[in-house]
N, C-alpha and C positions, 0 to 999 in steps of 0.2 A: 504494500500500500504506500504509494507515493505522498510525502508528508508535505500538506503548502496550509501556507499562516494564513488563507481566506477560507479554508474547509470550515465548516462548520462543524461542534463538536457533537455528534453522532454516534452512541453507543448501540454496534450492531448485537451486542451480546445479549442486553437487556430488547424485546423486542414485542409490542405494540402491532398485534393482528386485528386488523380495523376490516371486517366483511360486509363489503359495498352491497350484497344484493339484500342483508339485511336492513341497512341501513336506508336503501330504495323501497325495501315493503314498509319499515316502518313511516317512511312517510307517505304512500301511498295508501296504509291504512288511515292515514291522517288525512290527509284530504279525500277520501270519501266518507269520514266522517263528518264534514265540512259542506255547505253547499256548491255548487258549482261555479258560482260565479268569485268565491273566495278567497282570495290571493292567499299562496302559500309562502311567510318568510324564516326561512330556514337560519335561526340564530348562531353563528359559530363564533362569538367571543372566547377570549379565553382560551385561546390556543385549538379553540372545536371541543366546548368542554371537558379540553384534555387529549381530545382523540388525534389531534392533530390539522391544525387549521389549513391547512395546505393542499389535505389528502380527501379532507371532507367538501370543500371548497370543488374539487375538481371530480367527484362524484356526482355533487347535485347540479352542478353548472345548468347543466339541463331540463331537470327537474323540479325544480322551483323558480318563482317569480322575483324573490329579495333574498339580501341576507341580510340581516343587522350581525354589527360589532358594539365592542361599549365605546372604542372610540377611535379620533382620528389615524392612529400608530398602526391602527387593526386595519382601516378599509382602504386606505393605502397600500397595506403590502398584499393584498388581495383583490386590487382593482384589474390586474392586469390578466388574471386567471377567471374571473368573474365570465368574461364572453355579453359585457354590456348589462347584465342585470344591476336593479338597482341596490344601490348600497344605503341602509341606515343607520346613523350612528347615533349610538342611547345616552351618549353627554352628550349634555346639552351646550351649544353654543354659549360661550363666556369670554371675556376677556383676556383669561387666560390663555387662549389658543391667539397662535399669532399672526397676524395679517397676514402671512403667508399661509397659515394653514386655513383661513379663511377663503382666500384665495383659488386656492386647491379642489376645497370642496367644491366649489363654483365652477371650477373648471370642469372637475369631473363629474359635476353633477349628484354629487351625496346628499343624501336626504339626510337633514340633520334635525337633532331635537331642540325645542324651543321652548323654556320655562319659564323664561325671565324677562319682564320689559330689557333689564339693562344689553342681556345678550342680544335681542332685537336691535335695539340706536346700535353696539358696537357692531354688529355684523352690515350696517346701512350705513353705517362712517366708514367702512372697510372698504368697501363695494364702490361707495358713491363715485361717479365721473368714471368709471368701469361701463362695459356692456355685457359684464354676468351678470346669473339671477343665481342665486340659493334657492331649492326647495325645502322648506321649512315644516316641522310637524310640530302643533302647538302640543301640547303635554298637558292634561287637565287634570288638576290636584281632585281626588273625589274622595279620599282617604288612605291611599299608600303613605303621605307623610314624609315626600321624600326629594321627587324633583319636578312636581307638579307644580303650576300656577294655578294661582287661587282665583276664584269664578270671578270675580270682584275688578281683577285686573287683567281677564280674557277680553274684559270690556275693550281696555284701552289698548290693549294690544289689536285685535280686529281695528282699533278704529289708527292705528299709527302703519301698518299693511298698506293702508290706500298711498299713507305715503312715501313708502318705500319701493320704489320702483326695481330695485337691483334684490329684491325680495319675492317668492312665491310660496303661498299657502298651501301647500301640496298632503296636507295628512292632519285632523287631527283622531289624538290617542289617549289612554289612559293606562292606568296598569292595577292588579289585583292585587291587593296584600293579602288575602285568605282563601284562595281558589283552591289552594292544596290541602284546607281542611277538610274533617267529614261535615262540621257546620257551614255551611255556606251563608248563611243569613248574612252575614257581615257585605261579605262580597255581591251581595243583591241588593245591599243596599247605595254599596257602589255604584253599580249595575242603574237603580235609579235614578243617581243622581245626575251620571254622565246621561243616561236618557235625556233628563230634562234638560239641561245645557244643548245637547244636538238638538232637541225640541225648538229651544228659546232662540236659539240663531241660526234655525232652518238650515243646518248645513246636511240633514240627509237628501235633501234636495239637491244638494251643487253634486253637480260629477266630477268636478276638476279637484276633489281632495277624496284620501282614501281616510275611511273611519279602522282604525282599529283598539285592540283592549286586552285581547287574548293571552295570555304564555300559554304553556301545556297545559297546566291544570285547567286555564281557563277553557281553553280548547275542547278538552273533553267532558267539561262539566258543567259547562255552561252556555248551550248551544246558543241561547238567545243573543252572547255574546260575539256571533263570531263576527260580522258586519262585512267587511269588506275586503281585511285582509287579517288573518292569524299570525303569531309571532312564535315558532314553538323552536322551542332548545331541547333540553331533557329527551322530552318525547322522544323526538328524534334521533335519539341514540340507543333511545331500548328502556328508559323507564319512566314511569310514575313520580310525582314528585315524591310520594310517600307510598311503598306496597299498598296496590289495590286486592281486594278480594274476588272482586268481579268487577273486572276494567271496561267498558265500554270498547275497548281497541286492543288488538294484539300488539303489543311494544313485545323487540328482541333485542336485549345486550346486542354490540355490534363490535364489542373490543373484548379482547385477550391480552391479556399480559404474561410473557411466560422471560422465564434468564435458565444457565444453565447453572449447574452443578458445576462448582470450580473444584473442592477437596473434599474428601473423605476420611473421618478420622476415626477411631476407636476409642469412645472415652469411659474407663474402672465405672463401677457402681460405687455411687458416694460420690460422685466430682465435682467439684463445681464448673459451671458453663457460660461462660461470658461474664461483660459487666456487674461488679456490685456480688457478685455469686447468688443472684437471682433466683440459679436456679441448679439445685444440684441430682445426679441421675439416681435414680431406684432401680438401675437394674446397670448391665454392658449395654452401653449405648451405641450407634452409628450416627453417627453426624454428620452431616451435608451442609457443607457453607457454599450459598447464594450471593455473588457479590453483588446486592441491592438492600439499598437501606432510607435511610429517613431522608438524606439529601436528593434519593430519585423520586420520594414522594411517598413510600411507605412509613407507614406513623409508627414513633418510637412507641404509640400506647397500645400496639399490637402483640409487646412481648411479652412470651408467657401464655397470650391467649388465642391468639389466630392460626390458622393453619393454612396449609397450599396444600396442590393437588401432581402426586407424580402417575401418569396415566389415571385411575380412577380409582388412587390410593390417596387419600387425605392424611397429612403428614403435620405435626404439631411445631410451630415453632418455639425454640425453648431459648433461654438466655433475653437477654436485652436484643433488639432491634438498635444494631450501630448504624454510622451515620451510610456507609455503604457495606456493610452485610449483613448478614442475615443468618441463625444455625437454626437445620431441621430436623428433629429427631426421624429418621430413616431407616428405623431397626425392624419395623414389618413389611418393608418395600423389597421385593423380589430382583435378584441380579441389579438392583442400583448399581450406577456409572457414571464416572465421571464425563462432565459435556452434559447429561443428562439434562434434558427441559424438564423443570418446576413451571406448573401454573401458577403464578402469584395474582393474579384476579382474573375469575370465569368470566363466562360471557353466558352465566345460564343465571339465571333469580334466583333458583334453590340451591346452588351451589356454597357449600362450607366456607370458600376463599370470593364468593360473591361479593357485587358492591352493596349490596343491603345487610348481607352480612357483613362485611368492615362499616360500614357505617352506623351498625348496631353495637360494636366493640366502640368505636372510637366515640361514641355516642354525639353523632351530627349526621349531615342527611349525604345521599348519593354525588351529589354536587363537589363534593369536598374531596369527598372520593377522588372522583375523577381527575378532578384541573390540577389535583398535584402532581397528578405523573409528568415529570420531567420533559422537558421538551427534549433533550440528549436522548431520551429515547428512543429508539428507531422506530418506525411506524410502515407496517409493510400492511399494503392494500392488497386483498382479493375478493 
């Protein structure tokens, strides 16, 4: 392997199996859950929550109408793979971003989010004596709490639009804070409030702006919600915000994560095994160190209580999770080998080394899971 200081750093060892025709049914269960006429926008912030934004990116190309990122850094390095679809970016336009990246957006035509009068005047200061327009999606506060503008000064915004000409209204949106509970009251109450705002300024009448509201959860749980265009992330990789019992849609894990076996060790009964002496053996043990650890995104509060999977032998990890490896007690795993592939997270929901399963260990949700695996990760598409 010829070595150059522009390679990106790439760990083929550790390796991220992303299967694209899962990841095509999962969305194609989603938009026929969906009416026909409802844009599909395919969320890949975040590296592809984790899956790899690059790889996901050049799957759907085809298959969806949008993507959102959370923000400028993201639709950037993804304009060029895109094939013209439109890009949304979930920061909101502020001052902080800088005339060039204002600039940009204009150029490339990013549909960006709008929360704030002030991001409005800076993005019209930006522009002005230019012949760009930004497409803008105004963001309505309905109870998320977070980067919504408040009904009160939707007013004054609508009415400062007319005079911004280097400006276009192109969306407006809102977003669910409780879509992914079993109570949804909250989120219908949402639900009415954004009604009455699109009521009160007639905008399901205009064609020239797309209404949306949706994430996954809302997607699937609240049809009334979908409007014009969907916004699904999770979903689209294979889960539920939270295990359903009876889902509406078939969602499939669409990623694997497996590394190899580097050594093989024999350790007394009575030893201690890794950091702190965490954890000491009750019998002749065989040990399998995994070089992956908390720096590729497995959680040090795994050790001691997670396991992986060697072929469809589930294997205890014992010791502390360091910062890049990993020991697995391998003393009932038949002719184990070194090189050997460990699953370190399935791609099945009932699986032991599952992400609902680590996400019940680490106690947070599938999300978290995910976006940590390491970008150094190799990510091989089939």
């Amino acid at each position: 392997m010829e070595k150059s200081c522009l390679q990106p750093l790439i760990r083929p060892d550790l390796q991220a199996h992303i299967y694209s025709a899962d990841l095509l049914n999962n969305v194609r269960n989603l938009r026929t859950f969906c009416p026909a006429r409802t844009k599909f926008c395919a969320a890949v912030k975040a590296n592809g929550y984790g899956h790899g934004i690059d790889e996901i990116v050049g799957i759907l190309k085809s298959y969806v109408d949008a993507f959102a990122v959370a923000t400028f850094y993201e639709a950037i390095h993804i304009e060029p793979i895109t094939e013209g679809k439109p890009i949304l970016i979930l920061e909101p336009v502020n001052p902080a971003y800088t005339p060039e990246q204002i600039m940009l957006c204009a150029r490339y035509g990013f549909h960006c989010e709008l929360s704030s009068l002030e991001g409005l005047e800076y993005v019209s200061r930006v522009l002005k004596c230019t012949s760009l327009r930004i497409p803008l999606h105004l963001n309505v506060e309905t109870g998320m709490g977070r980067c919504g503008l408040e009904e009160g000064l939707c007013q004054t915004v609508f009415q400062r639009l007319a005079d911004c000409p280097n400006v276009r209204l192109a969306g407006v949106m809102t977003h669910f804070a409780t879509a992914d509970d079993e109570d949804l009251s909250y989120a219908y109450e949402q639900l009415f409030r954004f009604e009455k705002f699109l009521e009160q300024h007639r905008l399901k009448d205009r064609g020239d702006i797309t209404i949306h509201a949706c994430n996954s959860a809302g997607t699937l749980k609240i049809p009334q919600a979908h409007y014009g265009m969907v916004r699904c992330g999770i979903s689209m990789y294979g889960y539920y915000s939270r295990p359903m019992k009876n889902p509406p849609v078939k969602l499939t894990p669409i990623l694997k994560l497996q590394a190899p076996i580097t050594q093989l060790n024999t350790i007394p009964s009575g030893y201690p095994v890794g950091y702190g002496k965490s954890f000491i053996t009750a019998r002749p043990t065989t040990a399998a160190i995994v070089y992956l650890g908390y720096a590729d995104g497995y959680r040090r509060c795994f050790s001691n209580r997670a396991k992986m999977k060697i072929g469809e032998t589930a294997v205890p990890v014992i010791g502390r999770v360091c910062m890049d490896q990993v020991i697995l007690d391998v003393t009932e795993v038949p002719n184990v080998s070194l090189g050997q592939m460990v699953t370190v997270i399935d791609n099945r929901h009932d699986s032991v080394c599952g992400v609902y399963s680590l996400a019940g260990l680490a106690d947070t949700i599938c999300y978290e899971i995910l976006t940590m695996i390491h970008s150094h990760v190799s990510r091989i598409v089939h």
